[in-house]
N, CA and C atoms as a LAMMPS dump frame, in Angstrom:
ITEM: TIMESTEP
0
ITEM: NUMBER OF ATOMS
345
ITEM: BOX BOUNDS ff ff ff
-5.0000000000000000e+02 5.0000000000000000e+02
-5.0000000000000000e+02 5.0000000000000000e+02
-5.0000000000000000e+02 5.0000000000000000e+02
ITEM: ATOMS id mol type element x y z
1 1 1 N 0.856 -1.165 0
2 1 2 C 0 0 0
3 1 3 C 0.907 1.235 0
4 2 1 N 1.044 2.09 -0.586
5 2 2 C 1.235 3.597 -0.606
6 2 3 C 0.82 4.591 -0.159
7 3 1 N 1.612 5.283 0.216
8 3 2 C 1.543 6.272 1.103
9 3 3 C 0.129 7.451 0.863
10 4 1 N -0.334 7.359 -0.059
11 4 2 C -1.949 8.451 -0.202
12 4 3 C -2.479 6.934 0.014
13 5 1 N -2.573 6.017 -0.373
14 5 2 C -3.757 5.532 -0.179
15 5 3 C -4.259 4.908 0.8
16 6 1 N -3.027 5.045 1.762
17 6 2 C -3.239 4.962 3.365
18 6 3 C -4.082 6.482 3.885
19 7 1 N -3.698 7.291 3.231
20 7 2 C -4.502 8.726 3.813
21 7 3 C -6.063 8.417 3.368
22 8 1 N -6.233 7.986 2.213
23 8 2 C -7.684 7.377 1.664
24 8 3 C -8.292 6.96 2.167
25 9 1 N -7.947 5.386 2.615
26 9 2 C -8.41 4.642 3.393
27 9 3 C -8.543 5.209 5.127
28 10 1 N -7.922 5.871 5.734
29 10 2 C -8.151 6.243 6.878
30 10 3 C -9.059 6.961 7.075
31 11 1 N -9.307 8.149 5.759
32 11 2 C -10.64 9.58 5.706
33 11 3 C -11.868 8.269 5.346
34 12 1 N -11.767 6.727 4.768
35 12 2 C -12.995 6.606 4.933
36 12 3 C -13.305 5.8 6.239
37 13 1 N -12.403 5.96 6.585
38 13 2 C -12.553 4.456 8.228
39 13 3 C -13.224 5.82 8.758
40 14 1 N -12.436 6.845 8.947
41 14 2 C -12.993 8.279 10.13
42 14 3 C -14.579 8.316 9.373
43 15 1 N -14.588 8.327 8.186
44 15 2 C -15.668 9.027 7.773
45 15 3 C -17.156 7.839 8.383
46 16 1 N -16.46 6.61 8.331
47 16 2 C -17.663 5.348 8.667
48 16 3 C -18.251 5.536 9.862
49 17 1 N -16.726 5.505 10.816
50 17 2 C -17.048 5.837 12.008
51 17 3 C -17.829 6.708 12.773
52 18 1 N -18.176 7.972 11.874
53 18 2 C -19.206 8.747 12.634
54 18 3 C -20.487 8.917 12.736
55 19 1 N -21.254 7.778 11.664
56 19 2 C -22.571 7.413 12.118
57 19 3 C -22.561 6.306 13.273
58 20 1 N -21.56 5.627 13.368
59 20 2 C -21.332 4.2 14.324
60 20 3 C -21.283 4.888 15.737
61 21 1 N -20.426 6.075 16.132
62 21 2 C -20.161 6.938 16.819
63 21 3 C -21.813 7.771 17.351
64 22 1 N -22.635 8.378 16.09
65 22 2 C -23.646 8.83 16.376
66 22 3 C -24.679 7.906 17.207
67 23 1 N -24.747 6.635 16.314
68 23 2 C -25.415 5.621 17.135
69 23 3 C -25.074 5.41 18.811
70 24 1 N -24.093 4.648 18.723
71 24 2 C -23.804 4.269 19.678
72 24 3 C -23.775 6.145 21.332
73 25 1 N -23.678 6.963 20.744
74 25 2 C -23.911 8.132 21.807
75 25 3 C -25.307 8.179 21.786
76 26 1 N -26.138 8.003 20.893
77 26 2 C -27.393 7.816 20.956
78 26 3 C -28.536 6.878 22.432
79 27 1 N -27.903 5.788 21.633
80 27 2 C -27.809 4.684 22.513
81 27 3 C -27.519 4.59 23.899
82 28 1 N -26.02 5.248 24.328
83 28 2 C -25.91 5.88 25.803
84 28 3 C -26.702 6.648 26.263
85 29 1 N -27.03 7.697 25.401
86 29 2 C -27.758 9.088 26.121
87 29 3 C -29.311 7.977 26.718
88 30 1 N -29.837 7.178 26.131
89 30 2 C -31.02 6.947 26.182
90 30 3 C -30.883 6.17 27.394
91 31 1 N -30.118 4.917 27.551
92 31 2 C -29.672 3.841 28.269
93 31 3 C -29.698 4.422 29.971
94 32 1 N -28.824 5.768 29.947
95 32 2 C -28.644 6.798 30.754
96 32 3 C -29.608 6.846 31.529
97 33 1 N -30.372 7.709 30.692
98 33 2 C -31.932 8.31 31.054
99 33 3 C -32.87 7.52 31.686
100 34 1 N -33.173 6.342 31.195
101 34 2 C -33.987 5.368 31.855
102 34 3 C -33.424 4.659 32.836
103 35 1 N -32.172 4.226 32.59
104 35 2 C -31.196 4.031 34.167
105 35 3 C -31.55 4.946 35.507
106 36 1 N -31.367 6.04 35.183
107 36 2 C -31.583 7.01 36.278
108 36 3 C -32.815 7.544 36.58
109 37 1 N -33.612 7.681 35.956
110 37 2 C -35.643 7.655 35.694
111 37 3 C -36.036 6.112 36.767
112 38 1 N -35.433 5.326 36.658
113 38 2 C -35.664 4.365 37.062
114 38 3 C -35.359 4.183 38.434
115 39 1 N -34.064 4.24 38.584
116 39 2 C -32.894 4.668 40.092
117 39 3 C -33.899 5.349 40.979
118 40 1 N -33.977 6.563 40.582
119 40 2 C -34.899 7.542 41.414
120 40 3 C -36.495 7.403 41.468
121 41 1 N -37.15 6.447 40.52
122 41 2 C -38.422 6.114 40.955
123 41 3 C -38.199 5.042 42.045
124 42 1 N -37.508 4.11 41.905
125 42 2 C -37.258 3.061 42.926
126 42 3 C -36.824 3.289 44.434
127 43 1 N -35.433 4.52 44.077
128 43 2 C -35.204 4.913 45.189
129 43 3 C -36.837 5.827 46.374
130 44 1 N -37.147 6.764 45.512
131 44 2 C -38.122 7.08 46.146
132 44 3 C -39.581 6.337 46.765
133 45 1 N -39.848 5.219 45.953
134 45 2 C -40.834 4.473 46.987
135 45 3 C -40.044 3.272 48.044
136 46 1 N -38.95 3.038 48.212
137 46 2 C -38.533 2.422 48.935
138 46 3 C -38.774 3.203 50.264
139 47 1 N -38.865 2.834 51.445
140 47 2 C -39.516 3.219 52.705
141 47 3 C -37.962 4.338 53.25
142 48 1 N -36.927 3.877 53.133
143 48 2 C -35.791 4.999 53.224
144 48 3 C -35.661 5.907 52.185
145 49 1 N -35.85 6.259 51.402
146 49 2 C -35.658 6.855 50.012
147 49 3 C -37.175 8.093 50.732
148 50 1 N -38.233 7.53 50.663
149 50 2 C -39.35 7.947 51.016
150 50 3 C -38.991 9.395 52.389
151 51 1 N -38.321 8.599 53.085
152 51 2 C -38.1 9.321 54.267
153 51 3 C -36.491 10.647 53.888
154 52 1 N -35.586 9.764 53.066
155 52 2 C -34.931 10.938 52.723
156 52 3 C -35.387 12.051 51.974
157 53 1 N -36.557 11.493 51.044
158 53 2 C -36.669 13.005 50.527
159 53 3 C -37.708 13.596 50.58
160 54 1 N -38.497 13.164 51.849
161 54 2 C -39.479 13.698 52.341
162 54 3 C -38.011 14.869 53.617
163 55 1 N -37.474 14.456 54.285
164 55 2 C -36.558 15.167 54.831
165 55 3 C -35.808 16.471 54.014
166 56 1 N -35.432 15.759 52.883
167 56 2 C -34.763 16.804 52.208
168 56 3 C -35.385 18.078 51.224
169 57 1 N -36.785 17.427 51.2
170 57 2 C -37.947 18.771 50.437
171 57 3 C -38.218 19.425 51.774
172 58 1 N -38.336 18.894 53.029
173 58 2 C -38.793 20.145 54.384
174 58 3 C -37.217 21.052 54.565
175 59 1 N -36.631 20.512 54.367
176 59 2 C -35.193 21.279 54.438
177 59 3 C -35.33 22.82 53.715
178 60 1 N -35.252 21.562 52.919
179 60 2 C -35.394 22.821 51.159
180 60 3 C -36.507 23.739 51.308
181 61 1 N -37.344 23.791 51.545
182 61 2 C -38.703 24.237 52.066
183 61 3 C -38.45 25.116 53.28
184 62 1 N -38.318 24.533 53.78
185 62 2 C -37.817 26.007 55.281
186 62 3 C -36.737 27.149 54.488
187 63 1 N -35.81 26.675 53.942
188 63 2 C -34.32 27.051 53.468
189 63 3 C -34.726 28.104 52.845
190 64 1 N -35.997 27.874 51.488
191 64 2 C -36.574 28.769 51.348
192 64 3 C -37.772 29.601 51.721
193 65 1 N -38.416 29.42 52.94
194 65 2 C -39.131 30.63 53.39
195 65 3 C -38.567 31.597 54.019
196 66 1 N -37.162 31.104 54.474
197 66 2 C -36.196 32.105 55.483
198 66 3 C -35.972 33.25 54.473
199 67 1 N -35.539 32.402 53.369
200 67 2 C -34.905 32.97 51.872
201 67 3 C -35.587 34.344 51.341
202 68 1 N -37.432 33.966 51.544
203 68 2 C -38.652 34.61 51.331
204 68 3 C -38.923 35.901 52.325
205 69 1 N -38.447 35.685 53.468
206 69 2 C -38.846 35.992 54.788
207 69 3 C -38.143 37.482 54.653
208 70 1 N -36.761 37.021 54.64
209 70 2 C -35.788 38.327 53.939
210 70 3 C -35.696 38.836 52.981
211 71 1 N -36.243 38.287 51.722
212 71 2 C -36.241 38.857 50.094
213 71 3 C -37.714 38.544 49.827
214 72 1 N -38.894 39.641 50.054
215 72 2 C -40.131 39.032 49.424
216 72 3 C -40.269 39.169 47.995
217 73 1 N -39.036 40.165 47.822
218 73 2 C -39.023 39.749 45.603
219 73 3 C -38.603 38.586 44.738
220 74 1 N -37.886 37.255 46.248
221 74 2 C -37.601 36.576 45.272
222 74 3 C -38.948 35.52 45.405
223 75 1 N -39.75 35.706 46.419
224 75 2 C -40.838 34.72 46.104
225 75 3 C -41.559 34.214 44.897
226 76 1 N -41.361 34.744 43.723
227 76 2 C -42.122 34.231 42.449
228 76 3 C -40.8 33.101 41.694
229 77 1 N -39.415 33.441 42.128
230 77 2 C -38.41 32.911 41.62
231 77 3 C -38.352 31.515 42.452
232 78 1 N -38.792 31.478 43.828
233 78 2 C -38.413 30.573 44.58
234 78 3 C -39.379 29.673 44.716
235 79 1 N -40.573 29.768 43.791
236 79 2 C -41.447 28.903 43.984
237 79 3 C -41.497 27.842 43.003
238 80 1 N -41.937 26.892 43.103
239 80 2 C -41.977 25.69 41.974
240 80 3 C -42.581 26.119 40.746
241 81 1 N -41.756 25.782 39.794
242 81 2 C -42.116 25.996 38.595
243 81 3 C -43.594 25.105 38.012
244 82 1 N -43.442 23.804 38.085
245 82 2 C -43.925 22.454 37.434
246 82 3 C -45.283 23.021 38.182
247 83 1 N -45.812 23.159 39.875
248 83 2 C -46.913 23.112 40.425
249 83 3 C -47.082 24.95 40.282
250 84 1 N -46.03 25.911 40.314
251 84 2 C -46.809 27.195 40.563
252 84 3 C -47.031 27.406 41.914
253 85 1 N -46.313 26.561 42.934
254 85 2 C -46.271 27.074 44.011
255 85 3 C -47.407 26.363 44.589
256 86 1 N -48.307 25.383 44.262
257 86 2 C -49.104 24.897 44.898
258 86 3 C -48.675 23.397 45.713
259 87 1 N -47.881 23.155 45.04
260 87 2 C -47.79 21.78 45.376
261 87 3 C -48.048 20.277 44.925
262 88 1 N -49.28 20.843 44.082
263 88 2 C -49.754 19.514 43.488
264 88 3 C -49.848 19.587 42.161
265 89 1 N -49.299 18.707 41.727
266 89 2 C -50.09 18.607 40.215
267 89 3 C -51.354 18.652 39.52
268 90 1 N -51.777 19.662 38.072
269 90 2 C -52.646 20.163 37.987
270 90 3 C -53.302 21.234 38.598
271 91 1 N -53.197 21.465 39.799
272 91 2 C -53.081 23.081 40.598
273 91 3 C -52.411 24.316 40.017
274 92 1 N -53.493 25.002 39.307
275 92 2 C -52.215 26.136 38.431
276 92 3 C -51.959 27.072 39.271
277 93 1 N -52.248 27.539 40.243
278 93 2 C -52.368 28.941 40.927
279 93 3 C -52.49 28.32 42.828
280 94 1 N -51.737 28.872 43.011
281 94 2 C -52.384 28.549 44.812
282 94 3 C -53.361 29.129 45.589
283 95 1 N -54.04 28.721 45.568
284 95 2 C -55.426 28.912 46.752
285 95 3 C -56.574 28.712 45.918
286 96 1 N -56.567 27.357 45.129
287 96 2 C -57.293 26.399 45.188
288 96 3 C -57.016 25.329 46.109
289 97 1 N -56.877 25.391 47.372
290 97 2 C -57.344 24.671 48.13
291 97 3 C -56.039 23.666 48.798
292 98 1 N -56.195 23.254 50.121
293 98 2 C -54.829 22.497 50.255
294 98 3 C -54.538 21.287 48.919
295 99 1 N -54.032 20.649 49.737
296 99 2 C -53.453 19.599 49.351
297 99 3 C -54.733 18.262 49.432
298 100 1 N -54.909 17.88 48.989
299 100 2 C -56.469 16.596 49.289
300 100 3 C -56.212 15.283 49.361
301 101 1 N -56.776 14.45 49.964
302 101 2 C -55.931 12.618 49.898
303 101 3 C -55.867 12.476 48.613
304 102 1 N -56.694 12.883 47.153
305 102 2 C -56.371 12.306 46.017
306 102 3 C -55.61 13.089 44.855
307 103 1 N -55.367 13.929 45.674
308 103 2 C -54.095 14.883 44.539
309 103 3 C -53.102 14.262 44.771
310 104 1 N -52.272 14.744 43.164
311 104 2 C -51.133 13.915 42.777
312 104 3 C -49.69 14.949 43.125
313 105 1 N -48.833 14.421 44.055
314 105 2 C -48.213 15.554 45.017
315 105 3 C -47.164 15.755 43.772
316 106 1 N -46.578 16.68 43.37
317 106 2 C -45.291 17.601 42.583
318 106 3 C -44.095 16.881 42.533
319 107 1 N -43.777 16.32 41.992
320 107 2 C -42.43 15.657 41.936
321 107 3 C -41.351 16.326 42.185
322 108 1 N -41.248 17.649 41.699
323 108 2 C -40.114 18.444 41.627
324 108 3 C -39.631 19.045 43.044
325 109 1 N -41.399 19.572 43.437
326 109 2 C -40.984 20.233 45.127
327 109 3 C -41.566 19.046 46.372
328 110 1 N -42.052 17.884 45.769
329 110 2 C -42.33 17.022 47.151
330 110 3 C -43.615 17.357 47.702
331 111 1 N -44.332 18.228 46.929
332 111 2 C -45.689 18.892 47.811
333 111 3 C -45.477 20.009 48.543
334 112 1 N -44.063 20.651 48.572
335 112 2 C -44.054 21.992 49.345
336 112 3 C -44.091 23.289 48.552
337 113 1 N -44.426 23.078 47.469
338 113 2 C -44.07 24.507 46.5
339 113 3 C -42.895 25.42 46.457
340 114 1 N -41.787 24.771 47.233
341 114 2 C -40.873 25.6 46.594
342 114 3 C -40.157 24.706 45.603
343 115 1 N -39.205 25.473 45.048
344 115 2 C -38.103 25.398 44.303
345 115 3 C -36.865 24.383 44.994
């Protein structure tokens, strides 16, 4: 083999390689996602999981009313996006009403409306 047609052959190995490359990052990104979608649904109904992040949304939740308490301009910033500050899913606005045994509590804030 000669010396260009080693350069040839290499621009088409690189060139093959980057749908094989596209795939296969494809493939990770997805693999990823449902790995960890999964992790954290599991982790959270497990009876410790349950209790850590029921702990760690009241944290977060106090952390920010102190936050509120001293800055009442950042209250629209510090509230949950996904619920709007209510807490529950489907609740667009707060003060429709607490929280009810059959509402579906906010994933993001745990049922406390913040951030």
């Amino acid at each position: 083999m000669s010396h260009w047609s080693h350069w040839i052959y290499a621009g088409l190995g690189a060139f093959a390689m980057f749908p094989v490359r596209a795939l296969w990052d494809w493939y990770i990104a997805r693999w990823w996602k449902v790995f960890w979608v999964t992790f954290k649904t599991g982790f959270k109904q497990s009876p410790a999981g349950k209790a850590f992040m029921d702990s760690f949304y009241a944290g977060r939740a106090k952390k920010d009313m102190e936050i509120v308490a001293q800055h009442p301009e950042l209250k629209d910033t510090l509230q949950c996006e996904k619920c709007h500050g209510t807490g529950v899913r489907g609740k667009m606005y707060a003060g429709q009403g607490d929280i009810q045994p059959g509402d579906i509590v906010c994933d993001d804030c745990g049922g406390t409306g913040w951030a």
